[in-house]
C-alpha positions in Angstrom: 121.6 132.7 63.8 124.3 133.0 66.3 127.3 131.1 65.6 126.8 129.9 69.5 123.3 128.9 69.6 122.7 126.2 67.3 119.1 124.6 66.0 118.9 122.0 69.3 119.5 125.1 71.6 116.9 127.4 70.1 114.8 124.2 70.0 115.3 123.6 73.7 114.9 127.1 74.7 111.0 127.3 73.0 110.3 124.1 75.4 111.4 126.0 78.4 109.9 129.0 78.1 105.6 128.2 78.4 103.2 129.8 76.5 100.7 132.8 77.7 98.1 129.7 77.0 100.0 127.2 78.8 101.2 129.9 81.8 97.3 130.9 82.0 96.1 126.8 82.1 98.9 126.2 84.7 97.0 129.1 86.7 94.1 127.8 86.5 95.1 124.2 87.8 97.1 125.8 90.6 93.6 127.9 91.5 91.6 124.5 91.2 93.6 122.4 93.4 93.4 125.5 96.3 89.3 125.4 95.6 88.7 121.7 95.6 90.2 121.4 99.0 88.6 122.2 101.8 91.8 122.1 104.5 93.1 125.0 101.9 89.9 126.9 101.8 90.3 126.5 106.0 93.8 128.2 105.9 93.2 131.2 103.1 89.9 131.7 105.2 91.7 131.7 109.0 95.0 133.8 107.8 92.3 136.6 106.8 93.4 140.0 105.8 95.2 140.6 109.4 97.2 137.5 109.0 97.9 134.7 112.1 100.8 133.0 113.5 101.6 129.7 112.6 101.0 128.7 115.9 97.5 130.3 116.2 97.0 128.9 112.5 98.0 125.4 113.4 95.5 125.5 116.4 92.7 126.7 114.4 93.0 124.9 111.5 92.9 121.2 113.3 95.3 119.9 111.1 98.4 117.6 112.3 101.5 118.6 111.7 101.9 117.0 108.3 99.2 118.3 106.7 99.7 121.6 108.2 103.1 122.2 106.8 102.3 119.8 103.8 98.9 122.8 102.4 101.2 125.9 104.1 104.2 124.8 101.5 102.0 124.7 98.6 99.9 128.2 99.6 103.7 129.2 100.2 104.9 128.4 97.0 101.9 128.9 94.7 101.9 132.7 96.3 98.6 132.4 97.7 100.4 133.0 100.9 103.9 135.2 102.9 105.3 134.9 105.9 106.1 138.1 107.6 107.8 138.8 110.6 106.6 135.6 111.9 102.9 135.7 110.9 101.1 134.5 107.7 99.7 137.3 105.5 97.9 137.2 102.0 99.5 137.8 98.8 97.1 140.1 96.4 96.5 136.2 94.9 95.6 134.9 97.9 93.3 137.8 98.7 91.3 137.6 95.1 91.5 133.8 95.7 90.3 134.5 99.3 87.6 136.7 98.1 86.2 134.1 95.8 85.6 131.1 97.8 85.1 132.3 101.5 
């Protein structure tokens, strides 16, 4: 073992890093919570393959600001969604998740 890394280190560094079991159940609650809501559904379905502007989105969609920006950060960060040039595009997971429930 290196003389810098001792057993509470290497310890510590197994908790960090997930499992592919853990990383694939963690992919599957991210993909549930986008399913069971319908405002999220909404957004993946409006965005499309050509993409929108947030402006045109925010119209569409019906939401308030709040929710808007509160569904748009979490398709943001999850990668379900990129914003381009101004507009909202599909990532390759929004599209399969896209594909699946619109």
């Amino acid at each position: 073992m290196n003389e810098n890394i001792d057993e509470l280190d290497d310890y510590l560094f197994k908790q960090i890093k997930p499992t592919e079991a853990e990383s694939l159940k963690t992919e599957h609650v991210i993909r549930e919570k986008v399913t069971v809501s319908p405002e999220r559904r909404k957004l993946l379905r409006l965005v499309g393959v050509f993409g929108k502007e947030e402006k045109q989105l925010k119209e569409e969609s019906g939401l308030n600001d709040f929710f808007f920006k509160f569904h748009m950060d979490f398709l943001l960060k999850e990668g379900f969604l990129k914003l381009e040039d101004g507009m909202y595009r599909l990532t390759d997971t929004g599209i399969a998740m896209h594909d699946s429930v619109c």
